[in-house]
C-alpha positions, 0 to 999 in steps of 0.5 A: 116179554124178554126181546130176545125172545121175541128175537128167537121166535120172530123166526118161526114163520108162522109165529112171526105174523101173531108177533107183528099183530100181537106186539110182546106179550106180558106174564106177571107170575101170580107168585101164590103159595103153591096151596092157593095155586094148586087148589085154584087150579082143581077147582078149575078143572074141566069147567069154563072160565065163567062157570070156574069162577062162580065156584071159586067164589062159592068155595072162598065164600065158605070162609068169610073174612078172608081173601083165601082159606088156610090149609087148617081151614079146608081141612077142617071143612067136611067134604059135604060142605065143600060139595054146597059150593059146587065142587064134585065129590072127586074135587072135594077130596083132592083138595083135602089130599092137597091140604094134608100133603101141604100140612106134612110139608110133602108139598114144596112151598113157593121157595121150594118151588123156585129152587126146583128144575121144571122136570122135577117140580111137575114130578113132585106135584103130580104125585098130589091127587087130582094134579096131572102135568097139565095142571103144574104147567099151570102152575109153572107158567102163571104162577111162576113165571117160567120160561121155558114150558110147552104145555102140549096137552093144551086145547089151545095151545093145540088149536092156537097151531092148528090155526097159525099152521092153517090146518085141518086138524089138531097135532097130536101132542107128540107132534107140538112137542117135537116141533116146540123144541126149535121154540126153547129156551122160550117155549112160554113166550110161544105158547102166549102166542099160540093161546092169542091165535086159538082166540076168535078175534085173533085176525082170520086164521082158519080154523073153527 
């Protein structure tokens, strides 16, 4: 983490005690073609951690001898058999619409992506079935490492201010983001911090 990040936000009050106990938080970008990223992604959709990956598991396991499948591969993959390793009926064909889109280059590559304002990116993603601006934050933030990303419509991110604010309930998305906006250009770095107070273990901040 950039210390003038830490500079920026340490003069946030309530981010300033997840900074102390905290210390700076690391993000190495993952850097994976945007198939692998996005199709990982809707795999992990509305499931747990756990049960997210026994069924990225099972999905790579439909390919054996490689450490991830090509978009040849997955389209040639009928739906069924996507479906055996515990994908639902929806998730098998976003993947196959992620696949096809990637095939006719209507999918930025990683270059692309780099070169892409964040706006625009989350535009030119969400246009992909099964991919809402959630899940390109994701790709964002984890994938490519950038700065400035709030992803309001986060549950921890939501309940990470909820307990830093000591509050009885979760700000609405509009609120987080209005308030997130004294956070910028390092919007990333706060919402590191607020995942780090969503956590059980963060140190006695109220909330369930």
């Amino acid at each position: 983490m950039h210390p003038e990040a830490i500079r920026h936000l340490d003069r946030d009050p309530v981010l300033r005690p997840l900074i102390q106990r905290h210390g700076p938080l690391g993000l190495r970008p993952r850097r994976f073609s945007t198939f692998r990223s996005l199709t990982e992604a809707i795999v992990r959709q509305q499931l747990s951690q756990q049960a997210a990956a026994v069924i990225l598991g099972r999905f790579r396991s439909l390919f054996p001898g490689k450490s991830f499948p090509t978009v040849g591969e997955v389209l040639a993959t009928p739906p069924e058999r996507l479906r055996e390793a515990g994908l639902s009926r929806a998730k098998a064909a976003y993947l196959l619409d992620l696949a096809t889109r990637v095939r006719q280059r209507r999918v930025p590559g990683l270059r692309a992506c780099e070169r892409l304002p964040d706006e625009e990116l989350i535009a030119r993603l969400t246009a992909v079935k099964g991919i809402g601006r959630w899940t390109a934050e994701m790709l964002l933030i984890f994938n490519l490492g950038r700065p400035d990303v709030l992803p309001v419509d986060d549950l921890g991110v939501r309940r990470g201010f909820q307990r830093a604010h000591e509050r009885d309930e979760l700000p609405a998305p509009a609120e987080l983001a209005q308030h997130g906006q004294r956070w910028a250009p390092h919007r990333t770095a706060a919402a590191l911090y607020l995942w780090k107070a969503a956590e059980p273990e963060s140190g006695g901040l109220s909330g369930p």
